[in-house]
N, C-alpha and C positions, 0 to 999 in steps of 0.2 A: 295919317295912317291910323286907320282901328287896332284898338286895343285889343291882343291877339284874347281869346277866349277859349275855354273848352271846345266847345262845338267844332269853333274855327280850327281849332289845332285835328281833333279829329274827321274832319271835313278835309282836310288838303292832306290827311297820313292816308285818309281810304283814295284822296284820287290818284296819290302815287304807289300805295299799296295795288289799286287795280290795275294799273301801266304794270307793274311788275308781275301780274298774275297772268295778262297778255304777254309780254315779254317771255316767262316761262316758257306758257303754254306753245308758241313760236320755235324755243330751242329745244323743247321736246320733238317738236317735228322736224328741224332741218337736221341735216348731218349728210356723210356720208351715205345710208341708208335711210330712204325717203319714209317717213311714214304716212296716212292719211290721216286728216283731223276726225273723222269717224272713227277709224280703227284707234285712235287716242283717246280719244272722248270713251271709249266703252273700255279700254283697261284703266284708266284714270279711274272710272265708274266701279272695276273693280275692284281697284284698292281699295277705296274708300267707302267698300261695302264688304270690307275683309274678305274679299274672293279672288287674292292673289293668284291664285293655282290654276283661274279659272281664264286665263290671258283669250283675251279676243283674234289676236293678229300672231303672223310668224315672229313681227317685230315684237312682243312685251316686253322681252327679256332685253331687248337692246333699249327701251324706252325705260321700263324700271330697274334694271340694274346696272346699268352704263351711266345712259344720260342723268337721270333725276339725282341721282348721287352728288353728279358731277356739279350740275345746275345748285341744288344746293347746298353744298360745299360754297360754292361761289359769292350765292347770294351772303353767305356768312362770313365770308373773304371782303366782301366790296364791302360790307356795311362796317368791318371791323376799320379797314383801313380810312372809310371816311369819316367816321364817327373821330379816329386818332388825329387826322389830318385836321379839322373845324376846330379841335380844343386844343391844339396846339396854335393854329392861329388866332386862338380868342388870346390864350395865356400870353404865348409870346409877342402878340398887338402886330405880326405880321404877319401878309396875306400869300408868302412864299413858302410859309413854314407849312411844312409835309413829314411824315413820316421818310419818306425817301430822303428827300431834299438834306432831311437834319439827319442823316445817317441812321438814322432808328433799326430803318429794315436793314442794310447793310449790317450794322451789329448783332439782328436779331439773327439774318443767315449766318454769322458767322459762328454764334451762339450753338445754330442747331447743328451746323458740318463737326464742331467740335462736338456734341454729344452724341451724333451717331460714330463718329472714331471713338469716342468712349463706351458706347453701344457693345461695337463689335469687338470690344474686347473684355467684354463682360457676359456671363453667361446668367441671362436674366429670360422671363417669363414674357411673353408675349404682350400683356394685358401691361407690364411695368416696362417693358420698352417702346410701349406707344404713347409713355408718357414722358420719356428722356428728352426727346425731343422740345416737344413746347415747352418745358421747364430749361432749359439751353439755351433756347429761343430768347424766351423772357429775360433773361439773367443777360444775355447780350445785348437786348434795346435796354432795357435799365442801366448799365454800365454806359452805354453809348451817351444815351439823353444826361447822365449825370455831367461825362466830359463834356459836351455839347453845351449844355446849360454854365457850367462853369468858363468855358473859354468867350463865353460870351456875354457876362458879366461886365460892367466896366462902373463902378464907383457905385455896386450895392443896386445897378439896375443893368437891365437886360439890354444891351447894346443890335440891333436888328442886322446891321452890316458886319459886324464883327462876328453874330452868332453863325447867319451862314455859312461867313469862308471859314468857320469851323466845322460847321457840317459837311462841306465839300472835305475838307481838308482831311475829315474823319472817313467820307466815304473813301476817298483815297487809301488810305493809307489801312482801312480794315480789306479793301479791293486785293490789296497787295497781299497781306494774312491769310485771305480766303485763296487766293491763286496757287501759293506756295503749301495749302494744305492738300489740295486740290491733285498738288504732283506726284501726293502720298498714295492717290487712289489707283487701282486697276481701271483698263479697261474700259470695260462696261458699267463701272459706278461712275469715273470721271466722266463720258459721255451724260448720264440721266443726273449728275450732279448738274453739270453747266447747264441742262435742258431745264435744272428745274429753279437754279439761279435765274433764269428770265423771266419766269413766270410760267409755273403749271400747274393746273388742276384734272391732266389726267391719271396722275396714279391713286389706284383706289386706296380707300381709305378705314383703318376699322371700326366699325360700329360704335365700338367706346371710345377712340378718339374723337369723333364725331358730336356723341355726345359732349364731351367733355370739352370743344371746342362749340358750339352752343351756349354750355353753362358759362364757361366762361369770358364771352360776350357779352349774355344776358347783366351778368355780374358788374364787371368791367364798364357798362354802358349807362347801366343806372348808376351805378357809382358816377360817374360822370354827367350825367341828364341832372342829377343833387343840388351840384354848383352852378345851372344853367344861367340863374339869376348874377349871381356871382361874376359868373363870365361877362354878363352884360356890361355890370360896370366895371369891371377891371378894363373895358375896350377904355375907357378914358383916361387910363394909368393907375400904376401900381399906390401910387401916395393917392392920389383922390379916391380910389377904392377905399382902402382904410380909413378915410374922412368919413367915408359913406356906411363905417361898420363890418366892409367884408373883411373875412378873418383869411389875408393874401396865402399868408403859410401856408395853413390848411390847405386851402384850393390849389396852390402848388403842387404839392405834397400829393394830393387826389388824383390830379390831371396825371400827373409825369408816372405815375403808378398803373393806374387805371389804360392811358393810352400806350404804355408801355406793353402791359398787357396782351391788352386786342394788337398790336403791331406781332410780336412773338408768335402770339397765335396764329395769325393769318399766315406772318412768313413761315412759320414750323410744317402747313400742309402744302402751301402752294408755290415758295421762292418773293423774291424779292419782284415784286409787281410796283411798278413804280408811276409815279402821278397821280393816281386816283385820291390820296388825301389832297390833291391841290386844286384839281378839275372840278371835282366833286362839291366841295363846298360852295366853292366862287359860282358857279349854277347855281345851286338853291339859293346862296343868296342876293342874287339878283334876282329870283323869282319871289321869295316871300319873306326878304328883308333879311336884317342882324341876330334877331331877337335869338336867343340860342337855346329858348324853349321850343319855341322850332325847328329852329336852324338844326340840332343836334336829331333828330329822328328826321325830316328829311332827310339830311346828309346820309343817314344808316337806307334809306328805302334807295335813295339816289346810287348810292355807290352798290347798293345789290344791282339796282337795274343797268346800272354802267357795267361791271365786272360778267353778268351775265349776256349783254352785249358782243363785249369784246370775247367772250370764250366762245359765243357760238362763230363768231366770224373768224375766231382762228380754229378750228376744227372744219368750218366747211370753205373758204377760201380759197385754199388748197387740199381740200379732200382727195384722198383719205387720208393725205397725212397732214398731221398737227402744225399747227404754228406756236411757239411760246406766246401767253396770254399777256407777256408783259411788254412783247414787241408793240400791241394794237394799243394798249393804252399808253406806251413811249407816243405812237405817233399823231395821239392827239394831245396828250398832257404836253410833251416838248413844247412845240407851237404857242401853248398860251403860257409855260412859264415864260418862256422869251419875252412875250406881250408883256407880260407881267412884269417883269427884271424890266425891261426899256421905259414903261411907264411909270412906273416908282422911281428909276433914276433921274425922269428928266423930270 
């Protein structure tokens, strides 16, 4: 295999940066409400000539203020979660470990249903309650991955079967926490609760969360992209890394923070969307190897282009009404952890 390169790295981020910019351009047009690629092409044309006001078609307002929201929310969704899913399986040297799988998002929802009950009984400003959440968020998959990581410890190293059935054991048993918060709610929130427990990315979102779930990507992900070399050879084990100079702690300490992070964020806007850190990796790296100088920004283009996938096909599937976005990638992630779990056992 060639030694990966500059060139080469940005040479295979633009061919899947361009998949993803088809992909878009795709789910800007299907929906419920059909658009034409003409009539897209010329309000695309005018944003990006600052002549929002000036919309071409009846549809603009459904193309720019519905879909592309939506769309990009997503793509910052799918890239958070695989980017968490790839550095969790470099760290933990197993190719089951997910955000989902280790209870991460489980904790992180559980995080955020507990800060909007803290929310609503606080009389806070707009701008500092759309921040309660991803900070709930985060404090939940951080609390989670800490139990996770410890119960699966066994004699000062990371045991791979042991950490699982504690992640299950974790999704379990925060499942149960979140159901019985869950009885607390009226109504009309327990319904858009459980709708959003499956995965959603139709409810809008504010400008400065939005923001702020960007930055905090952006952040989160170099912080991560740091250790890529790191990750490399830690795949050989935790003692032959340190032979080798990587400073374990450290990279520990980065990952489990940094993926902690992007997991909160993503569940904070969209619900617990499950499988995309699993699916996600295990594709790119079949396509352009371990190396997790690239392995890690594929993964982040990969899992945009998966997550904006799967939400267009649950909004027009059954049009006009929604499917939770975590149903579509349940039904293709299940399928290969099984593969996964049966080939590792035998």
């Amino acid at each position: 295999m060639r030694p990966l390169t500059l060139a080469r790295l940005f040479l295979r981020c633009g061919v899947l940066a361009a998949i993803l910019f088809v992909v878009v351009v795709i789910a800007l047009k299907l929906g419920a409400v059909q658009v034409s690629l003409y009539g897209l092409g010329k309000d695309l044309i005018n944003v990006l000539l600052h002549r929002a006001n000036s919309l071409s078609t009846d549809y603009g307002m459904i193309v720019l203020d519905i879909r592309l929201p939506r769309i990009l929310l997503g793509i910052v969704v799918g890239a958070s979660l695989s980017v968490a899913g790839a550095s969790f399986q470099a760290l933990l040297r197993n190719p089951l470990a997910d955000p989902y799988v280790l209870g991460v998002s489980s904790g992180a929802a559980l995080g955020a249903i507990v800060a909007l009950i803290v929310e609503s009984h606080l009389n806070l400003t707009p701008d500092v309650a759309g921040l309660i959440t991803p900070i709930g968020a985060f404090i939940g998959a951080a609390l989670t991955i800490a139990v996770v990581y410890f119960l699966g410890l066994r004699d000062g190293e990371i045991d791979s079967t042991t950490l699982l059935l504690g992640g299950i054991i974790t999704v379990s048993f925060l499942s149960a926490i979140i159901m019985f918060l869950m009885t607390t709610l009226s109504g009309s929130n327990l319904r858009g609760t459980a709708f959003w427990l499956m995965g959603d990315l139709s409810t809008p979102q504010p400008r400065s969360l939005l923001y702020f779930l960007c930055l905090g990507f952006i952040v989160a992900a170099s912080a991560i992209y740091t250790t890529a070399s790191d990750l490399n050879l830690l795949l050989a084990g935790e003692k032959e890394a340190m032979h080798l100079g990587v400073d374990v702690p450290r990279v520990r300490i980065v990952v489990y923070l940094s993926a902690s992070v992007l997991t909160g964020l993503a569940v904070s806007v969209s619900g617990a969307i499950g499988y995309v850190g699993l699916l996600v990796p295990h594709v790119m790296r079949l396509i352009f190897g371990s190396d997790h100088r690239m392995l890690l920004p594929a993964s982040a283009l990969g899992g945009a282009i998966a997550i904006v996938i799967a939400d267009t096909l649950a909004r027009t599937v059954t049009a006009p009404t929604d499917l939770p976005v975590g149903a579509m990638t349940a039904a293709a992630g299940a399928p290969l952890f099984l593969y996964l779990l049966r080939r590792r056992i035998a």
